[in-house]
ROBA-557293 format. One record per residue (C-alpha): residue in one letter; x, y, z. Coordinates in pm, 1 decimal. Layout:
<nodes>
(node "A" (X Y Z))
...
</nodes>
This chain:
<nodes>
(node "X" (740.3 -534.7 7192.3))
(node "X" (549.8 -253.4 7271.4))
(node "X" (218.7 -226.9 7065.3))
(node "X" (258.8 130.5 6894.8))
(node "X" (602.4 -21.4 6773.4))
(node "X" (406.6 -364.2 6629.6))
(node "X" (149.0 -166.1 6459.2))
(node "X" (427.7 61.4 6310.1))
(node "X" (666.4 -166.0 6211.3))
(node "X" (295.9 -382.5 6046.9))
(node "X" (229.7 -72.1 5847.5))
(node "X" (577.4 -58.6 5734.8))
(node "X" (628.8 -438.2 5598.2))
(node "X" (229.8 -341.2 5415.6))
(node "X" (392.1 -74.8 5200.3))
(node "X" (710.7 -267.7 5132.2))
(node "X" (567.9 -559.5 5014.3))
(node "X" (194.6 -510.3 4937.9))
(node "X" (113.5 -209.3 4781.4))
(node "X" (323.7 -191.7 4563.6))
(node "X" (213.7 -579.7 4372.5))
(node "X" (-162.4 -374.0 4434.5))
(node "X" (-92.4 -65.6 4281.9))
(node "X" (111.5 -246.0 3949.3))
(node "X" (-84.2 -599.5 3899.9))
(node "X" (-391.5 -718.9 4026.3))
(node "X" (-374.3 -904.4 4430.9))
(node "X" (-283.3 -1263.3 4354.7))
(node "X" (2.8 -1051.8 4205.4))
(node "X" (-36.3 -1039.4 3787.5))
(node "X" (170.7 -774.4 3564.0))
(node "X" (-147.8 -750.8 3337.3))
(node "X" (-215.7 -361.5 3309.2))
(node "X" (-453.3 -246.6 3051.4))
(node "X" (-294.9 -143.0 2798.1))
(node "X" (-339.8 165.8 2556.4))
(node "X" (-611.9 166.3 2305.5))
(node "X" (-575.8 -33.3 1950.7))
(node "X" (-336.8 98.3 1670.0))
(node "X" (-161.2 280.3 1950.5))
(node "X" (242.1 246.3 2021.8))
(node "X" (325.7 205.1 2369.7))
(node "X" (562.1 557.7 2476.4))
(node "X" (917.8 482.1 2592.2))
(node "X" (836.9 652.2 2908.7))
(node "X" (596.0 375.8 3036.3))
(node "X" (876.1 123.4 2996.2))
(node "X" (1103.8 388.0 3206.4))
(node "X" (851.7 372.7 3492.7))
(node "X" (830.3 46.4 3499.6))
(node "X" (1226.5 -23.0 3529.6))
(node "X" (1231.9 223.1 3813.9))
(node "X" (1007.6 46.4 4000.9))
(node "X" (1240.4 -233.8 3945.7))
(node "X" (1533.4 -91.3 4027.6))
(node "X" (1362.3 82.5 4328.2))
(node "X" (1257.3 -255.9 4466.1))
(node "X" (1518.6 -497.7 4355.3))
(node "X" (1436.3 -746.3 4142.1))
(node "X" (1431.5 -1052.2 4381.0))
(node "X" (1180.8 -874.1 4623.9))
(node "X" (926.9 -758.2 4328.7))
(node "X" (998.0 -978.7 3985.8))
(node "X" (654.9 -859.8 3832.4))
(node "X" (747.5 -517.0 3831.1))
(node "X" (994.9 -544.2 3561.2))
(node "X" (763.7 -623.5 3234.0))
(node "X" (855.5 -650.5 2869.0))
(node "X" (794.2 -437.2 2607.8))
(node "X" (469.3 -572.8 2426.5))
(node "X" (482.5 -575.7 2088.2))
(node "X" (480.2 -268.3 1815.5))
(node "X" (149.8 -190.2 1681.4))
(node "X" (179.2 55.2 1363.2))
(node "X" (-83.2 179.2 1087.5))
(node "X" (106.2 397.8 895.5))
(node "X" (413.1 566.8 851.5))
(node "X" (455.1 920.9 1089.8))
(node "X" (530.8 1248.5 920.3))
(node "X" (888.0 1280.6 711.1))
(node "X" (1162.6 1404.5 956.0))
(node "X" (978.6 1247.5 1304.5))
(node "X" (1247.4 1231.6 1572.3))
(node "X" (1308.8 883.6 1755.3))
(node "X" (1138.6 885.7 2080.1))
(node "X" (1387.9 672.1 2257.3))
(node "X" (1469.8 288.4 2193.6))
(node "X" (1107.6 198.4 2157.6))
(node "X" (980.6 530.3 1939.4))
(node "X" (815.3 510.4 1615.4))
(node "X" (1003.1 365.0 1364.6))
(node "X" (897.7 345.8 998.9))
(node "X" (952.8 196.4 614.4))
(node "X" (1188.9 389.9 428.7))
(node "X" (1130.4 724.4 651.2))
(node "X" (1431.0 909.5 935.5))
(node "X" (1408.0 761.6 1265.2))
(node "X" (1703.6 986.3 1354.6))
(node "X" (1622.5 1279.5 1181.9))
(node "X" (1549.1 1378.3 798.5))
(node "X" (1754.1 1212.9 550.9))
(node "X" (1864.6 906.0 725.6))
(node "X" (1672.3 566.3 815.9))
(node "X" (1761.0 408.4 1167.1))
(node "X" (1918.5 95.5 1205.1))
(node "X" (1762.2 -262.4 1209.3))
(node "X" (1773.1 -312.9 1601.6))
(node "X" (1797.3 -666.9 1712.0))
(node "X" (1482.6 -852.3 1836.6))
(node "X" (1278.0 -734.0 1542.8))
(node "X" (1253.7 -362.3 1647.8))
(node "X" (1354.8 -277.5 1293.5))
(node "X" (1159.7 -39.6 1075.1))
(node "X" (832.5 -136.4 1013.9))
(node "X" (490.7 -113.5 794.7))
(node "X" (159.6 -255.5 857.0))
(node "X" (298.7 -434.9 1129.4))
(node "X" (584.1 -664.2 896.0))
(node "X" (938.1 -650.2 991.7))
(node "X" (1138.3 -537.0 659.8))
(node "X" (1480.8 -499.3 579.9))
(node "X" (1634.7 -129.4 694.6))
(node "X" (1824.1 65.7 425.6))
(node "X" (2165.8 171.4 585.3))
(node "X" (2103.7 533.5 387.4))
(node "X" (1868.7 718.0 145.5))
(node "X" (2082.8 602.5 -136.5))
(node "X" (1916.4 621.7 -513.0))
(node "X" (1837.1 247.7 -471.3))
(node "X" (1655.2 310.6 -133.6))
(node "X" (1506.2 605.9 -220.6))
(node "X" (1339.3 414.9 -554.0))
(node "X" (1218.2 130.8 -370.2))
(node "X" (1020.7 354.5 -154.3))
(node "X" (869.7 538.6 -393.3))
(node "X" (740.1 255.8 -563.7))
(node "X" (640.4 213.3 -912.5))
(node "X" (1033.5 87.4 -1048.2))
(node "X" (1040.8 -263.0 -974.3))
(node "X" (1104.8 -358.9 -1295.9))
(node "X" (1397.8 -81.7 -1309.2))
(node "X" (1544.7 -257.4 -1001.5))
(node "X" (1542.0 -598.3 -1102.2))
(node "X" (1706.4 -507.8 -1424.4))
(node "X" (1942.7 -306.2 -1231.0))
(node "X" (1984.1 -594.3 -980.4))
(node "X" (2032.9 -842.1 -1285.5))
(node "X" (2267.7 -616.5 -1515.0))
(node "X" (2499.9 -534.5 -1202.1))
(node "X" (2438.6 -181.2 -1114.2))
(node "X" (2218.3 -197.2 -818.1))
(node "X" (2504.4 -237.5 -606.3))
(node "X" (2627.4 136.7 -719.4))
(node "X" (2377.7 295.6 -698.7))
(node "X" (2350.9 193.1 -369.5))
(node "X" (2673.5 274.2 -281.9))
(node "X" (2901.9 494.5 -488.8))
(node "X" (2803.1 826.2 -658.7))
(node "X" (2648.0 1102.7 -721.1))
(node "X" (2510.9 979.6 -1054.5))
(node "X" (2207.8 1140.8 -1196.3))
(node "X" (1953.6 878.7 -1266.7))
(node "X" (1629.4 931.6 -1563.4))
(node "X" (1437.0 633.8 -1407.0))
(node "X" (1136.5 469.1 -1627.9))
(node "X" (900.2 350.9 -1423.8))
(node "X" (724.8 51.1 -1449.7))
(node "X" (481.7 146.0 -1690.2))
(node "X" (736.9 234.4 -1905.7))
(node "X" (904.1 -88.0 -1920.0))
(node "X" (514.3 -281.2 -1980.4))
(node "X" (505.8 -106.8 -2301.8))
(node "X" (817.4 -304.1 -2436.0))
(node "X" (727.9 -638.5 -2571.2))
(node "X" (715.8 -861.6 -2332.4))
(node "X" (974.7 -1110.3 -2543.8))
(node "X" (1233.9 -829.2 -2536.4))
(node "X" (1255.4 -780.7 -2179.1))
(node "X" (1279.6 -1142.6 -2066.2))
(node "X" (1517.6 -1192.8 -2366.4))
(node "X" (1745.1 -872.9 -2155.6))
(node "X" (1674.4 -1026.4 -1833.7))
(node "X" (1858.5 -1340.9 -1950.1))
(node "X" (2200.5 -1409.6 -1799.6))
(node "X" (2400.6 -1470.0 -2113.1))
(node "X" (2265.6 -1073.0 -2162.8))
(node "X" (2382.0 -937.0 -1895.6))
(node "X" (2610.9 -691.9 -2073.9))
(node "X" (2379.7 -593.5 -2278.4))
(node "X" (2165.4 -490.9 -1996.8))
(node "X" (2398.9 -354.2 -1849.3))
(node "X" (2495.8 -124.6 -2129.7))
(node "X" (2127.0 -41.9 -2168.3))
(node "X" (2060.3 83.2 -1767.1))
(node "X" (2420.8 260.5 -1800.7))
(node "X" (2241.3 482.0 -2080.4))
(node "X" (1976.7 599.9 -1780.9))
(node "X" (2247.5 736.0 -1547.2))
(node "X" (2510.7 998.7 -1577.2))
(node "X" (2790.5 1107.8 -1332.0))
(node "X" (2712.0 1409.3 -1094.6))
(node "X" (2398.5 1533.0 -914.4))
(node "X" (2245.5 1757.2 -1201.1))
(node "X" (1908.0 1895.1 -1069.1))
(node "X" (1643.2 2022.9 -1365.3))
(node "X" (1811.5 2350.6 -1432.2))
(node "X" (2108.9 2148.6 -1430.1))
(node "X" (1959.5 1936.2 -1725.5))
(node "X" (1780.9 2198.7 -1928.8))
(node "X" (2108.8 2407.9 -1939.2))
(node "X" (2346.7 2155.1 -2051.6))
(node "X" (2151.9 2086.4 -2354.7))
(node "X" (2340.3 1739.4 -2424.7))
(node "X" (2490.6 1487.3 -2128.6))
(node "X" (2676.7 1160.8 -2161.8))
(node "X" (2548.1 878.1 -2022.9))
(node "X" (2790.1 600.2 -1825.4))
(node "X" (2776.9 397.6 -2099.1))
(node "X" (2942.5 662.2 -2312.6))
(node "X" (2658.0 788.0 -2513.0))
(node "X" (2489.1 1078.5 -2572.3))
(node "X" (2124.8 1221.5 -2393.1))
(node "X" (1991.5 1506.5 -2636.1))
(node "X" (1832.0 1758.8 -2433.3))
(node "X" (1504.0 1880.7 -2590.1))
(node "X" (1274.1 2193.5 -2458.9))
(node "X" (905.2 2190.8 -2657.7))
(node "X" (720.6 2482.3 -2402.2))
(node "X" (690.8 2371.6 -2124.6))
(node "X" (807.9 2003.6 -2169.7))
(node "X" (1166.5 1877.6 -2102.1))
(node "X" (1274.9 1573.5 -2323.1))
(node "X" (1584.9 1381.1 -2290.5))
(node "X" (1692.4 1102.2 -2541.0))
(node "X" (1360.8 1192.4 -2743.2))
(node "X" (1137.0 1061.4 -2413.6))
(node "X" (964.2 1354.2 -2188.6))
(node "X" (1070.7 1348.1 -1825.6))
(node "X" (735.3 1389.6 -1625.3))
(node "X" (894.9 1431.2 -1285.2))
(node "X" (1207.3 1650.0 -1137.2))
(node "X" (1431.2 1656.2 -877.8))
(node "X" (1390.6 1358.5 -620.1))
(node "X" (1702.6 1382.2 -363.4))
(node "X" (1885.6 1122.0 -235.5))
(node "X" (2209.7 1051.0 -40.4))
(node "X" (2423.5 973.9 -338.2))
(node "X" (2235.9 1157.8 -638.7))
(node "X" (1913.5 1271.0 -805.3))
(node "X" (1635.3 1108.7 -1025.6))
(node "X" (1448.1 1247.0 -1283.4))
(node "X" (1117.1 1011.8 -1383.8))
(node "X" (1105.8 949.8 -1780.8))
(node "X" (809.9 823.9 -1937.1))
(node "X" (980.0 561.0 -2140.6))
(node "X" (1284.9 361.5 -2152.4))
(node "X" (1579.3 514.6 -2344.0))
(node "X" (1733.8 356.8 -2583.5))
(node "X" (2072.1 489.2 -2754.4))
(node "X" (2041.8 446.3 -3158.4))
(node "X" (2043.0 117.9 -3281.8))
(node "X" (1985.4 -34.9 -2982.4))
(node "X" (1593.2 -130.7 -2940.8))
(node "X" (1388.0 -400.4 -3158.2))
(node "X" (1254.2 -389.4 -3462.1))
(node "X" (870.1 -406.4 -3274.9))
(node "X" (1027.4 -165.3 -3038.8))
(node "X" (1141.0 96.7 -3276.1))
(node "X" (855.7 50.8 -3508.7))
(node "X" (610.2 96.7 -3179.4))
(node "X" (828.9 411.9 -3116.0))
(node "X" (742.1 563.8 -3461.9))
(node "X" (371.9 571.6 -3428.3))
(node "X" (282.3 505.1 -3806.8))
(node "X" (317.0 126.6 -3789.5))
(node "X" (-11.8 57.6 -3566.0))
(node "X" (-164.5 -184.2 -3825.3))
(node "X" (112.8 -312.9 -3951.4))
(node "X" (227.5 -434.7 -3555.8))
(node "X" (-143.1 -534.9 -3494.4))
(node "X" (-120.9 -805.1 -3767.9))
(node "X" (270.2 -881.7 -3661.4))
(node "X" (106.7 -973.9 -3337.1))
(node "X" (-201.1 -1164.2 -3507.4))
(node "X" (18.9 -1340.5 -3685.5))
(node "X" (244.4 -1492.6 -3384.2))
(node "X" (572.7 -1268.4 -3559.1))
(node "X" (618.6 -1038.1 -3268.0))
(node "X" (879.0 -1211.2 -3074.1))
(node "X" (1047.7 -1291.4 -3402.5))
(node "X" (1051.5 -895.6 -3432.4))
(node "X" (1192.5 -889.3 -3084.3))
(node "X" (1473.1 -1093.4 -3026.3))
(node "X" (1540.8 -1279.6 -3359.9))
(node "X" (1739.7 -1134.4 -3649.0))
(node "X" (1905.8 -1003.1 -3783.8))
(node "X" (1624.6 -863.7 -4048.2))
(node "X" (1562.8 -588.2 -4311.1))
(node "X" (1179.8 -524.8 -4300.1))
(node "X" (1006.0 -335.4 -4547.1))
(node "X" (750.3 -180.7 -4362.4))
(node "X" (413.1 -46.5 -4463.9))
(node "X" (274.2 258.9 -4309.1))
(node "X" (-87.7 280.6 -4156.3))
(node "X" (-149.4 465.5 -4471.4))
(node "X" (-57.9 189.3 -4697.3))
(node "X" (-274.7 -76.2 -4537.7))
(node "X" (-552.3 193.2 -4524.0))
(node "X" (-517.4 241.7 -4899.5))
(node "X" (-618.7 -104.8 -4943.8))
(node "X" (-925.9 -251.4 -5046.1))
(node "X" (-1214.5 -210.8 -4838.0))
(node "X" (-1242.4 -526.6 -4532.2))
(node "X" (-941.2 -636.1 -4650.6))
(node "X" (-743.5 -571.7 -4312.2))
(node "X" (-1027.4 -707.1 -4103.1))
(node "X" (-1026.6 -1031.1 -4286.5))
(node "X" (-671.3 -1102.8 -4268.7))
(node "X" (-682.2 -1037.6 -3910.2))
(node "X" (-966.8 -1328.3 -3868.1))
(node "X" (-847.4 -1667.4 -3676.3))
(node "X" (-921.7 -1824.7 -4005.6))
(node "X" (-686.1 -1633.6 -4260.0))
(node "X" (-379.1 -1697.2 -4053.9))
(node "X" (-170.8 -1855.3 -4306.5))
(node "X" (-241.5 -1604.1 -4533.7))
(node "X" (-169.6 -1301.3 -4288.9))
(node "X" (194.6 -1493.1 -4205.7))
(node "X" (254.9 -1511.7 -4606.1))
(node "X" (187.8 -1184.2 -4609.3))
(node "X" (397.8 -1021.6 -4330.7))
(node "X" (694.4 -1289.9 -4427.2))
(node "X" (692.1 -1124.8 -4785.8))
(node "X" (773.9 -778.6 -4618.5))
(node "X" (1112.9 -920.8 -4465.5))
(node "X" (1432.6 -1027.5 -4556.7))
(node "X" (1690.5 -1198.3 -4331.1))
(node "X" (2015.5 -1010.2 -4274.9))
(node "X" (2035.8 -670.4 -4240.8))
(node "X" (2046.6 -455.4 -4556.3))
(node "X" (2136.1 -100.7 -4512.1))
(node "X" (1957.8 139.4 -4783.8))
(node "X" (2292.9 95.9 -5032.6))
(node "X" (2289.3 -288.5 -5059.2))
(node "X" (1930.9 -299.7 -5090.3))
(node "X" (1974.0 -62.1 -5398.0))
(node "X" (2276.0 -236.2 -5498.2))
(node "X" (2086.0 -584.8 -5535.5))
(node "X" (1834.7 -646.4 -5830.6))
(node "X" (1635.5 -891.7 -5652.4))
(node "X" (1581.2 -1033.4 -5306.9))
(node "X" (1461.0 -1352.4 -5136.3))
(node "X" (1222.3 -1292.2 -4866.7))
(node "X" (1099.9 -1511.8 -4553.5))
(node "X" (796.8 -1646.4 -4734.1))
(node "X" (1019.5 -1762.4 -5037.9))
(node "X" (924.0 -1544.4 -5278.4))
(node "X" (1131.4 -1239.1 -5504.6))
(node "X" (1105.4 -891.2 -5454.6))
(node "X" (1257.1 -689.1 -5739.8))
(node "X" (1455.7 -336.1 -5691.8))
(node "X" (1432.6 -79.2 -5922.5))
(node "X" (1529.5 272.2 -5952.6))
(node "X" (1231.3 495.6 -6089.8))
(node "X" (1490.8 800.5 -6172.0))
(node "X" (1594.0 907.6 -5809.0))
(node "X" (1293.5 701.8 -5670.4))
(node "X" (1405.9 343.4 -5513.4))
(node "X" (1136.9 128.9 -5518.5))
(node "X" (1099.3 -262.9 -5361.5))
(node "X" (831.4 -471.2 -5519.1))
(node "X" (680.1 -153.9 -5723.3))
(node "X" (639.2 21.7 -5331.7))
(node "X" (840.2 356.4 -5296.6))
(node "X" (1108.0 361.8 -5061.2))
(node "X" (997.7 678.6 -4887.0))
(node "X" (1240.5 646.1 -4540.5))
(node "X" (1605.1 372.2 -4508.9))
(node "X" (1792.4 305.4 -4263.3))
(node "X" (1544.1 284.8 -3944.3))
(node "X" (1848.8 91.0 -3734.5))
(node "X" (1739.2 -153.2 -3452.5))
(node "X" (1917.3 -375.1 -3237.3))
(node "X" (1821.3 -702.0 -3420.8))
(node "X" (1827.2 -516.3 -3802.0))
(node "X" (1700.8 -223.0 -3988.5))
(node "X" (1352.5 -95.8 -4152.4))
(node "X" (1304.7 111.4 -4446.2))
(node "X" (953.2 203.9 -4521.2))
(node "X" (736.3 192.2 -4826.3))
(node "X" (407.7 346.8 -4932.0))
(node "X" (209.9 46.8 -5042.4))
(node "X" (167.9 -328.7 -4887.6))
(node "X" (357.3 -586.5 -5082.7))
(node "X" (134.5 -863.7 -5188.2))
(node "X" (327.3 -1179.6 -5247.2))
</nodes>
């Protein structure tokens, strides 16, 4: 062979086979390549060059040249509505990878939506569930709604308009009243309670405001109340509007709602705002979760201005560790087991009360009175009874 065809064939089998292992790895033939700076995500089109320099060679005659995708690398979600940048583009927790409004698919391999670098579960839409759980702040709401049975539709079936308490909301409760509804045997109750948060149709704020009164899923009412510039529904101020999602709308309420009769005696007493004293020493005393779940009872209950009216330290010392006894004797005298509406109270002449002792009813001309207190309010109903309140604290 002739030596200008030697040293032109040479060149020829040097470009086929060396340059390219120099120009992708390093001689003894490695795929390492530097790769982009920390926190960065590797672009789709680097993984594109990469096969066509695959293809281009075949993969017998250059193996190294095809190299997998290392892994994802995320610190923080992208802006709302970010577009998918091909199989490998920035994918996020509970944002569109498609487009606004919908969350991508959980792509096999772990290529699923992720944040702060965990794998987690896609949502298939930006149902009310999804939407909740992404917002944060109603995990209580959820597990409630998970144990009383109505996740699943509001995940799934719709619209409904949802007033959601958040989780502050439910810490207000006593504690004894919420794992008493989180029970199994309760699940209808719960039910029955969550059903009172949502009603059927996507109602925005205007939507709310006008209607003036909606029913709630579980069939009862939600009293629509304007004070200025504050929007109340069931009695509880809704302190934020309008969040969208696939299958409804939610409106953030600062408490639970509870349709009449329903809550506990703590609950509804807590509700009133003139029983502070008289719960402080209910909680002293160990009686709360009596007032919570037990019952039924008819408690006469003694304002903060009755226990105020008494003598001077008198509050403060039945509050010490010490007077204990005492405080229960005290509290027991206020409440009677069953529960008396205002008519059978009056109806009685005397009644036996927790702490074993009498109280006497008497009619002062149109004035009932229990114990020589006035009846000034009956009928209070509550889940587990009913309060009437009374002007003065019974002493036993």
């Amino acid at each position: 062979m002739k030596q200008p065809y030697r040293a032109a064939l040479a060149a020829s089998l040097f470009t086929l086979f060396v340059s390219p292992a120099m120009a992708y790895g390093d001689p003894y033939g490695s795929s390492h390549r530097a790769g982009p700076p920390q926190g960065m995500q590797y672009p789709g089109t680097e993984m594109g060059h990469d096969r066509w320099q695959h293809y281009r060679h075949g993969p017998w005659m250059h193996p190294h040249h095809f190299r997998p995708l290392p892994p994802q690398r995320f610190h923080g979600p992208p802006p709302r509505g970010m577009q998918g940048m091909r199989p490998y583009g920035p994918m996020h927790h509970g944002m569109p990878s498609h487009g606004p409004g919908k969350a991508g698919p959980t792509r096999k391999g772990g290529y699923g939506p992720q944040k702060y670098g965990k794998t987690e579960q896609a949502a298939t839409d930006n149902s009310i569930v999804a939407v909740a759980q992404a917002a944060g702040g109603f995990d209580t709401l959820l597990a409630a709604a998970t144990a009383g049975g109505l996740a699943e539709a509001l995940a799934s079936n719709g619209p409904f308009t949802v007033f959601a308490p958040v989780d502050a909301a439910f810490a207000e409760l006593p504690q004894a009243a919420v794992n008493n509804l989180m029970q199994p045997e309760n699940r209808e109750t719960l039910a029955s309670l969550l059903q009172h948060h949502v009603v059927s149709g996507r109602i925005d704020a205007a939507g709310v405001v006008e209607a003036g009164e909606l029913e709630s899923l579980a069939g009862t009412p939600l009293t629509v109340e304007v004070e200025g510039d504050e929007v109340r529904i069931g009695g509880v101020r809704i302190v934020q509007t309008d969040i969208g999602a696939d299958n409804g709308i939610i409106h953030v309420v600062e408490q639970v709602l509870f349709p009449e009769g329903f809550a506990c005696i703590a609950t509804v007493a807590q509700r009133s705002g003139q029983f502070e004293t008289l719960l402080a020493a209910a909680e002293a005393a160990g009686l709360m979760d009596a007032l919570s779940v037990q019952g039924p009872f008819t408690v006469f209950a003694p304002t903060d201005a009755a226990f105020a009216a008494l003598p001077e330290g008198t509050v403060e010392g039945l509050l010490q560790p010490e007077s204990l006894p005492e405080l229960q004797r005290l509290l027991r005298h206020h409440i009677v087991e069953g529960r008396l509406p205002a008519g059978e109270v009056l109806a009685a002449e005397t009644l036996d009360t927790l702490a074993d002792t009498t109280l006497q009813v008497t009619l002062d001309g149109e004035q009932p009175r229990i114990g020589g207190a006035a009846i000034t309010a009956t009928d209070v109903m509550a889940g587990n009874g009913v309060i009437h309140v009374i002007d003065t604290v019974l002493m036993p």
